[in-house]
C-alpha positions in Angstrom: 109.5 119.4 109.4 112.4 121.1 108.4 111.8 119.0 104.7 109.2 121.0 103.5 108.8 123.9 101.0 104.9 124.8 101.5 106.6 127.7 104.1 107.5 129.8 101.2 104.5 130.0 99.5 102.8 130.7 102.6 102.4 133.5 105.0 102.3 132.8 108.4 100.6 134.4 111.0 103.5 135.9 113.9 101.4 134.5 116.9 99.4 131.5 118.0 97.1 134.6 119.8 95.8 135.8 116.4 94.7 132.2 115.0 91.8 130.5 115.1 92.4 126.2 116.0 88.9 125.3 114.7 89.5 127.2 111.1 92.7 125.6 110.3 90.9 122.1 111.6 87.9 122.6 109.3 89.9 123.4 106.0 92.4 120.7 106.5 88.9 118.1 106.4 89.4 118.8 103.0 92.5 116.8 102.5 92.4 113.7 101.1 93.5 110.6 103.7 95.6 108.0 101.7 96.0 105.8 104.8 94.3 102.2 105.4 91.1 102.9 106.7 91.5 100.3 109.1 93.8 101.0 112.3 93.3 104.9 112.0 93.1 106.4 115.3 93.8 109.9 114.3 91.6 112.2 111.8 94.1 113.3 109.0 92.6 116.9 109.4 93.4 116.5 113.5 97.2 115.5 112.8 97.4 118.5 110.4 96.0 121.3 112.3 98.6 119.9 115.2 101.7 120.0 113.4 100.8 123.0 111.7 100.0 124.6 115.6 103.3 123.3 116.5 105.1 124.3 113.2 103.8 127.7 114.4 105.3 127.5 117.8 108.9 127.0 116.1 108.8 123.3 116.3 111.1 121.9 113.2 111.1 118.0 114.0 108.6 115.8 114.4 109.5 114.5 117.2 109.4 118.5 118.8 106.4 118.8 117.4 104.5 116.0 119.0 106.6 116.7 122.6 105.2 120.1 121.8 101.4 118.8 121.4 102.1 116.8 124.7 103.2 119.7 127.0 100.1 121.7 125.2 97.7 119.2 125.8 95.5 121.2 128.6 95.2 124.1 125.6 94.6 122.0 122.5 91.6 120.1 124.2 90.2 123.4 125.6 90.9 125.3 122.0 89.8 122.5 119.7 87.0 121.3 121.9 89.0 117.9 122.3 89.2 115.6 125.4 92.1 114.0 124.4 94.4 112.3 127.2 96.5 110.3 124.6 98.2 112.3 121.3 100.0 111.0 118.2 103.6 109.7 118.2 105.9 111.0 115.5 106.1 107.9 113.7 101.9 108.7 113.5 103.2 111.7 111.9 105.2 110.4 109.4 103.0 108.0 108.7 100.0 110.3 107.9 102.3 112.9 106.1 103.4 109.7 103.8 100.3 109.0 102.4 98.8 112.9 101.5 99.4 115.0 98.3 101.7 117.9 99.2 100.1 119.7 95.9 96.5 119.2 97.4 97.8 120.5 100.7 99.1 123.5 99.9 96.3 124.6 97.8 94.0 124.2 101.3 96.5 125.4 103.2 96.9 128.5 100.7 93.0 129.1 101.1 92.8 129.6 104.9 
């Protein structure tokens, strides 16, 4: 995640205490999936609002990121109103982040 330069456009928020899960989930809906439809096991907006929670921890790979979501599991089912018991690999990551318009992000992302 360090390959990204959305972060300097952006402004942060300092805690994971002062955001709101289910805000960041319902803008990111409006993101356009260029995946397969078939095989899709993940929402595109569900994959987004995780890596951006775990970007906001101070994850910088994917692969912290979805060890990140893992250990965070009992919190991101409780905050997001999940009941998860199985989470996204990294290679689901890259995968998903492959097939989205980084221009069409950031202008969601920019209106949160």
């Amino acid at each position: 995640m360090d390959y990204t330069t959305l972060t300097q456009a952006i402004a942060f928020p300092t805690s994971l205490a002062d955001i709101d899960p289910n805000c960041f989930s319902t803008a990111l809906q409006k993101v356009t999936d260029g995946r397969c439809w078939r095989g899709i096991r993940y929402p595109l907006a569900l994959l987004l609002t995780l890596l951006l929670l775990a970007k906001l921890a101070g994850e910088t790979t994917l692969s912290g990121a979805a060890h990140w979501i893992w250990l965070c599991s009992g919190w991101l089912n409780e905050h997001l109103h999940l009941e998860r018991t199985r989470w996204p690999a990294p290679s689901t990551f890259t995968s998903a982040l492959e097939h989205i318009d980084p221009q069409e992000l950031t202008l969601v992302v920019q209106h949160v």
